[in-house]
C-alpha positions in Angstrom: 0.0 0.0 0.0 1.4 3.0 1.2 4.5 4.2 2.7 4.8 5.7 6.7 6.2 8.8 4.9 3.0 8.8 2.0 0.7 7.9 5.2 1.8 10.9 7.4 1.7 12.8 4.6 -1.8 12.4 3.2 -2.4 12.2 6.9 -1.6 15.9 7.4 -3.7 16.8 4.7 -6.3 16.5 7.5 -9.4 14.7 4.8 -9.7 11.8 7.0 -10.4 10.7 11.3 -7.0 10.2 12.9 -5.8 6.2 12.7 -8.5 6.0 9.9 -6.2 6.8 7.2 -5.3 3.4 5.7 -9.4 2.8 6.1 -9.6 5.6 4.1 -7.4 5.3 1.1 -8.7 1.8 0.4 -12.5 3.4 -0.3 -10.8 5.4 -2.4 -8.8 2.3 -4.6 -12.1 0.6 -4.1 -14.1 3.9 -5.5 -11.9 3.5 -8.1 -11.9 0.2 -9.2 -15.5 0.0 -9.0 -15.1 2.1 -12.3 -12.1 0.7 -13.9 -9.7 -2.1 -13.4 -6.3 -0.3 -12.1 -4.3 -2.8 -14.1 -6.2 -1.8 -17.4 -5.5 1.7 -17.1 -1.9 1.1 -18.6 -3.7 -0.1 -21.7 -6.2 2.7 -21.8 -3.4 5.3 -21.1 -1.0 3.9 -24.1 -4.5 3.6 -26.5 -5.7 7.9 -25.8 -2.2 8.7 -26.0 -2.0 7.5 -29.6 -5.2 9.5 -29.8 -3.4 12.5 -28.6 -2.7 13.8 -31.9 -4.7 16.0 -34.6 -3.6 13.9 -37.2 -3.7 10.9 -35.6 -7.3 11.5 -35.3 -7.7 12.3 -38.7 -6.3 9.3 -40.0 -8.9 7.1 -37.8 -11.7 9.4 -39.4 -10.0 8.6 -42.6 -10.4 4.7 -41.5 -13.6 5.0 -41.0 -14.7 6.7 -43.8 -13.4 4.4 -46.1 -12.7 1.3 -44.2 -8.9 1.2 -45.2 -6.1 3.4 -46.1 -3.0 3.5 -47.4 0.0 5.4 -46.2 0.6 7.3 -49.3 -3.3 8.6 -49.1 -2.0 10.5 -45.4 1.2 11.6 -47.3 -0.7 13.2 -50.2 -4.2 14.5 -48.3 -2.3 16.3 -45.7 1.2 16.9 -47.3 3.5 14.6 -44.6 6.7 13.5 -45.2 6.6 9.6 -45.5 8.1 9.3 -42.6 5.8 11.4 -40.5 3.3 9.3 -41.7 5.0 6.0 -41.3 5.5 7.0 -37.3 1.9 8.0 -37.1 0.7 4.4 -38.5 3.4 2.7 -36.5 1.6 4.3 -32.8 -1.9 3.4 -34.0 -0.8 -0.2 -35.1 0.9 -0.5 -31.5 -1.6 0.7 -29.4 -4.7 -1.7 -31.2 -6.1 0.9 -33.0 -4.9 -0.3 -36.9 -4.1 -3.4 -38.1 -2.4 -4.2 -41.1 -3.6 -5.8 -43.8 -1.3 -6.8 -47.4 -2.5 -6.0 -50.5 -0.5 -7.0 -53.1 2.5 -4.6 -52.9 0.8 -2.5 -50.1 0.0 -2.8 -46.8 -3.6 -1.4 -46.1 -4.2 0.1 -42.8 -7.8 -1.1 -41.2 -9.8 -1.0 -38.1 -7.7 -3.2 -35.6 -10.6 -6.2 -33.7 -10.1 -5.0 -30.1 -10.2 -2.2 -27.6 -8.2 0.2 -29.3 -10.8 0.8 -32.3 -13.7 0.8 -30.1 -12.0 3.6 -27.9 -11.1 5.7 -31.5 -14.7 5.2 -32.7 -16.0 6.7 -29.4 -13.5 9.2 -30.0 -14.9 10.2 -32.9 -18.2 10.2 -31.8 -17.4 12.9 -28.8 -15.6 14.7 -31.8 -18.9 15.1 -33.7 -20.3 16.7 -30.8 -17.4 19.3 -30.3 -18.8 22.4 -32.0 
């Protein structure tokens, strides 16, 4: 759990009863677990950061639109380097977002089957309702 140093710390923050600290802090891991597993939040964390980019986001709406995507459709719609674009397929593919699919002489970039997607189709959603 928590050190005697973190302990007398939060205890001085005066929030909970004297000896009732330890009590205390579990209800809040328990508040929060009741919400979301603690050891999923690693793999939610690496998924949103992927999503932590404008054009990262338009490349999933790109995705979606058309089901697949090449990387020389990023390159020419929004005028990156192939290498920008590479790295920006490379974080969606790690974090479950994409998957890879070959075609021929290309490799198409689609919806990846798990978490990740779901998470960038929800993200897209809440983007629709930014005005």
């Amino acid at each position: 759990m928590m050190s005697s140093a973190d302990l007398t710390r939060f205890s001085d923050c005066g929030l909970a009863e004297k000896g009732k600290e330890e009590e205390y802090l579990r209800k809040i891991q328990a508040d929060v677990a009741s919400i979301v597993d603690p050891d999923k939040t690693g793999t939610l964390a690496r998924i949103m950061r992927a999503l932590a980019d404008p054009t990262r986001i338009k490349v999933i709406a790109m995705v979606k639109a058309r089901g697949r995507l090449y990387e020389c459709e990023i390159v020419g719609a929004y005028g990156l380097a192939q290498p920008t674009a590479s790295y920006h397929l490379r974080l969606l593919s790690d974090a479950g977002i994409l998957a890879k699919r070959r075609e021929g002489k290309m490799i198409a970039y689609i919806p990846g089957e798990g978490l990740g997607w779901k998470v960038a189709e929800r993200a897209l959603e809440i983007a629709k309702e930014i005005g």
